[in-house]
N, C-alpha and C positions, 0 to 999 in steps of 0.2 A: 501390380506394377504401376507405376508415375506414370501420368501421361504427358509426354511432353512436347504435343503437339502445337504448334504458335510460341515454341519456346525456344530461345538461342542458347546453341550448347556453348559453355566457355570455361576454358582451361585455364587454373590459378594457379601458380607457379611462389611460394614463399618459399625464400632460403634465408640462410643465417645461420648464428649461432646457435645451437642447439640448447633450449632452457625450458621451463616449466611452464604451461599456459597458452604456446603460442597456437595450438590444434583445436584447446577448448577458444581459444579468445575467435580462432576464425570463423568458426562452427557458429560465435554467438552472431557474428554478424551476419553471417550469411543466413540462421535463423529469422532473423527481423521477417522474411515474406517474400515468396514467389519463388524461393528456389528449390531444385531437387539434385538430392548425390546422386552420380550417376555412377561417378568410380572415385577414388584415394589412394593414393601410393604416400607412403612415408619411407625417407633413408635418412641415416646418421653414419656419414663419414669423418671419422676424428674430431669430435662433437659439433660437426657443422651439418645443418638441418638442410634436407628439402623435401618439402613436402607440397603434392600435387592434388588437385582435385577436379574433376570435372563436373560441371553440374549443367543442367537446363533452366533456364529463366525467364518471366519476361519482364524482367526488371530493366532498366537502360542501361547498355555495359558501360559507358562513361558513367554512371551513377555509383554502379556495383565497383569499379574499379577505385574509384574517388573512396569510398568506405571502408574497402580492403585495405588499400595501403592508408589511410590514417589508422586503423588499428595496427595494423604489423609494424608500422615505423615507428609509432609509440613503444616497441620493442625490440627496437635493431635492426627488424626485417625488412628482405627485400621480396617486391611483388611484380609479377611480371605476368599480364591478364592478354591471352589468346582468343578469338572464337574462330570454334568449330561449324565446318560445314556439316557433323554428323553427329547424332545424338546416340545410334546404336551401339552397343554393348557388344566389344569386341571377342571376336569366337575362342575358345581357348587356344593356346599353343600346341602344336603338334607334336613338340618336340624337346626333351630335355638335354642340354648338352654339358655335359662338367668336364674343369680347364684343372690342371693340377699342375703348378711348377715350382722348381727351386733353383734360382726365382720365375717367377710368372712376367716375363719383360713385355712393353707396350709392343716391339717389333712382333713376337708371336701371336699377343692378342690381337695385332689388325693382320696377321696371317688368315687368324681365325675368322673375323671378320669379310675379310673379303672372300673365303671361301663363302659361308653363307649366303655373303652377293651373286657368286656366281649359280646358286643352286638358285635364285629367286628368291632365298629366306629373310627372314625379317627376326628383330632378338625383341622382343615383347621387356622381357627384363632382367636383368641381372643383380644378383646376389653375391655377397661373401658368403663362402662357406668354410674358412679355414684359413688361418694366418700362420699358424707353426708347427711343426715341423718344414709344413709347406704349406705354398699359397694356393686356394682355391678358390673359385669362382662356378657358380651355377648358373646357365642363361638359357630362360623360354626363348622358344622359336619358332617361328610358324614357317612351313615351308609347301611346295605342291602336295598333291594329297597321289599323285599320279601312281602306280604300280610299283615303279623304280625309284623313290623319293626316298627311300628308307636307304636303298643301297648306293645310290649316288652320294647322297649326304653325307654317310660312312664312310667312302672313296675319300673324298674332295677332305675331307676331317684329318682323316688316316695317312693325308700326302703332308699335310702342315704337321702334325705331330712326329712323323719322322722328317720331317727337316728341321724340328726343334726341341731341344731338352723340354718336352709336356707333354702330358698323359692325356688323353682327351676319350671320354664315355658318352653315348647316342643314345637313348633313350627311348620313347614314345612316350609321350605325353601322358595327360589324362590320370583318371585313378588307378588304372591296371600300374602304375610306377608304384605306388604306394601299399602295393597290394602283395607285396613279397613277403613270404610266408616260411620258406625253406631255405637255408644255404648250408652248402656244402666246402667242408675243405680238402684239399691235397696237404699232405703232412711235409712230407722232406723237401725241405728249398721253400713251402710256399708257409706252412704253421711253424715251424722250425726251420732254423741253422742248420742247414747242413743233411746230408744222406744217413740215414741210419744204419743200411748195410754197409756204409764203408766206414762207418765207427764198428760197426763185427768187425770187420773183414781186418780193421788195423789189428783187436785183437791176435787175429792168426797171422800177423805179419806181409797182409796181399792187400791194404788198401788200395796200392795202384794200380794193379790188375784189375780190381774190382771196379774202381773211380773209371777204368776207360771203359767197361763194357758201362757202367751206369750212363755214361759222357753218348754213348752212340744209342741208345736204347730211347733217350730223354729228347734226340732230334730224330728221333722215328728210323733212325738207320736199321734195329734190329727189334725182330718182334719180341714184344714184352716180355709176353711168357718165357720164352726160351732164353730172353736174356737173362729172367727171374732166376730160373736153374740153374742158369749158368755162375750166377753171383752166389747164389744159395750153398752151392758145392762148394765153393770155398772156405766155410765154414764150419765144414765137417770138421767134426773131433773137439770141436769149443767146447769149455767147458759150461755148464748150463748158467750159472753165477754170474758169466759176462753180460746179459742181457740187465739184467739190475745194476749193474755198473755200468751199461750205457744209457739205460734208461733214467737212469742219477744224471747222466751229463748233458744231458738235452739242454739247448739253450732256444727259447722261443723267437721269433721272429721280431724284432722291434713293432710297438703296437697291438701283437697278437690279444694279450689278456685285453687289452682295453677295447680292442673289437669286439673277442666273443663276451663279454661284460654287457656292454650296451646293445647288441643284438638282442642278447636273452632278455634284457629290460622293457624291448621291442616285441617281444612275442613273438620272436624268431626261433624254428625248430634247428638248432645251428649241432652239426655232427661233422666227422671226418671219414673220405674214403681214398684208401690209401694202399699202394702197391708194396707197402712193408709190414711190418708184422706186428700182429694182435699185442705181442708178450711186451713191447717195449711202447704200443699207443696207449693201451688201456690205464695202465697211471696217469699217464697227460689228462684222457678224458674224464676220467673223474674228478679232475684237478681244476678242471674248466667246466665241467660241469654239463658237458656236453652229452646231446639227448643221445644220437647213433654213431657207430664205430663201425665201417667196414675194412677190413684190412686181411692178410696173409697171416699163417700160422706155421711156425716156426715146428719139425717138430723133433723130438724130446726123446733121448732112451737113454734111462741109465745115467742118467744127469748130464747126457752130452746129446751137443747136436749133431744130428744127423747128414745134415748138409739137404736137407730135402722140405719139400710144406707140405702139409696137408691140408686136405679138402679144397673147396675152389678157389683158383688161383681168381686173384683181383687184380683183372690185366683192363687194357682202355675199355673192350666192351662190359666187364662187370662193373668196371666204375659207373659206365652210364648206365647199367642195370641199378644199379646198385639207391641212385639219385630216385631212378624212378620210382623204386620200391619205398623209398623212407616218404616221398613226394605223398605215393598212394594212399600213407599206413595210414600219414597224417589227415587226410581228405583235401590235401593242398594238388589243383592242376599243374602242370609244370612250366607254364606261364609263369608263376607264382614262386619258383625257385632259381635261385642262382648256384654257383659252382663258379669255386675260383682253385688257379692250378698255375704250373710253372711249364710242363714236360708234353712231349708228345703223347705220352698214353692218357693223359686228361683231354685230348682232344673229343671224344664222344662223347663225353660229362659236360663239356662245356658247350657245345654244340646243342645237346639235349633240353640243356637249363635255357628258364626264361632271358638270364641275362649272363652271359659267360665271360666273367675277366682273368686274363693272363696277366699272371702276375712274374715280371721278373723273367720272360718265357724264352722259350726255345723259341725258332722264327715258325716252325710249323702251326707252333698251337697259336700263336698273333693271327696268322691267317684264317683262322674261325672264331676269334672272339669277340664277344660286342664291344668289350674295353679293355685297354692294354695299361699297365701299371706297372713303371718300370723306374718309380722309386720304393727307396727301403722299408718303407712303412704299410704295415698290412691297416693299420688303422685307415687307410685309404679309401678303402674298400668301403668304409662306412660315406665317405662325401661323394661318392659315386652312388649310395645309395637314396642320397638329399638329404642325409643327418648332417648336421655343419659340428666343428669344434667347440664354438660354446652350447650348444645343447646337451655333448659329450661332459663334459668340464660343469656345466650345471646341475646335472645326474648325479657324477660323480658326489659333489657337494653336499646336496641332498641327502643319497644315500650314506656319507659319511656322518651326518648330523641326526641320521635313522638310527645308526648301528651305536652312538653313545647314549642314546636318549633311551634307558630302561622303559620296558613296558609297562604301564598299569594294571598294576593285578586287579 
């Protein structure tokens, strides 16, 4: 490490236009003798540059500043020379916070803002992560380290996002953010449009009988299982063929391929666990390419349904079994897995998992999750993860300029 004892720390501040040369031209001068990087931050907003550096010196700051800005003015730029009373290397952030809105208006961000203030926190820095569909933003934070810091934080967070159209996800800091491994989907409402038993049920003419027990089941009013049966029976005497002809009409989630695409790029073990049934998921997941499938089974006599499932039902507590098992198979802790869901019987799944977002949810299941997402886009789910839209959109690129370019035999 530099020693930079007898040396004055000072913060360089160049902005401008954003063009070619200006990072190497600073670098050349600041090379000339005596100084050390301590840290560099670069941003490009709308091709307008700023870029910061702090370094240790014991060069004269009226010398060093007089050298700076004759090179940066020779290029447009402006320079703007601080010192610091401290030379040490600031602790990492404690805390990851990502803002989603459409739109993201400056009244919500200084919501955000001043809640922070009032936990003590400090925003180290802020990022884009996403400009369309929606806008998003990612900001380190450092806040107490105290016992209750975690959930005060997510209070104070959790009050501004419901007083304002934006999605807001908490975090911990650190590499365990980076370190996710596993995720898990809910199929109906959260991977797909729509209920799949009440695409059966329209076939037998009861979608709405069926829509209101599903409607009370998904805000926890009635136990799963039982409502499972209940919904089940109304299906008796279908003929077995309807499942291929609902399973034809499945319409995915806006975003959904483009998620599980770049997960899997990600070395994400990404599967679905799901309180509907085997005969109409298992198409999707091979379609997606998805590692595990847990879900209900429909079952079968005679080429008609029965109105009943076999084997174990997948009600909230097998869901969370279910997370932990694929979590296990793969030697991933459950720190390391997420689970995202819409309903009240995802509530154990989501609780279970490292980081649980409700997407689009019932109010029960918001009240156990770490992040709440409550617009249309499951691709969402990826900038709550710190992948941003151009990463996504670069990928994409790539991979398409992969798949024309024949192999060499």
């Amino acid at each position: 490490m530099a020693n930079t004892e007898a040396k004055t720390s000072i913060l360089l501040t160049v902005s401008g236009p954003d063009k070619p040369g200006v990072t190497s031209s600073l670098m050349s001068v600041l090379s000339e003798g005596g100084v050390n990087l301590l840290d560099v931050e670069q941003v490009v907003i709308n091709d307008h540059l700023t870029l910061g550096v702090l370094v240790a010196t014991d060069r004269g700051v009226e010398d060093l500043r007089a050298t700076v800005t004759a090179a940066m003015s020779a290029l447009g730029m402006n320079v703007t020379v601080e010192v610091n009373d401290r030379v040490d290397a600031a602790s990492p952030s404690t805390h990851a916070v990502v803002i989603l809105g459409n739109p993201l208006s400056a009244e919500s961000f200084a919501a955000v803002s001043a809640a922070l203030a009032a936990q003590g926190g400090n925003i180290d820095s802020i990022r884009g992560i996403a400009d369309y569909p929606i806008t998003g933003l990612e900001l380190m934070v450092s806040v107490g380290a105290g016992p209750d810091a975690d959930t005060a934080l997510r209070q104070g967070l959790g009050a501004v996002a419901s007083a304002f159209p934006i999605d807001i996800a908490v975090e911990r800091g650190g590499l365990a953010r980076r370190a996710k491994r596993v995720i898990v989907f809910d199929v109906d409402s959260t991977l797909i449009q729509g209920e799949v038993i009440e695409m059966l049920a329209a076939e037998a003419g009861r979608e709405a009988e069926v829509a209101a027990v599903t409607e009370a089941a998904m805000r926890g009013e009635l136990d799963f299982a039982e409502s499972l049966h209940q919904r089940v029976r109304a299906l008796e005497g279908l003929d077995a063929e309807v499942i291929d002809r609902v399973a034809a009409s499945i319409e995915l989630t806006a975003g959904a391929r483009t998620t599980i695409r770049t997960l899997n790029r990600l070395g994400y073990h990404c599967g679905v666990v799901s309180g509907g049934f085997r005969q109409v998921i298992d198409p999707l997941a091979a379609d997606l390419e998805l590692d595990f499938v847990r879900a209900n089974t429909l079952e079968i006599v005679d080429g008609k349904l029965t109105g009943r499932v076999v084997g174990e039902v997948i009600d909230r507590a097998g869901k969370a079994r279910a997370l932990e098992t694929f979590a296990r198979e793969r030697g991933v802790p459950m720190e390391q897995t997420v689970a995202v869901g819409d309903g009240a019987n995802d509530m154990d799944m989501l609780a279970a998992a490292g980081l649980g977002i409700a997407f689009n949810a019932k109010p029960a299941l918001r009240e156990v999750a770490d992040a709440t997402l409550d617009h249309p886009y499951l691709d969402a789910v990826l900038y709550m993860l710190g992948v941003t839209r151009e990463e996504v959109e670069a990928a994409d690129a790539v991979d398409g300029v992969l798949r024309r370019v024949p192999l060499e035999s």
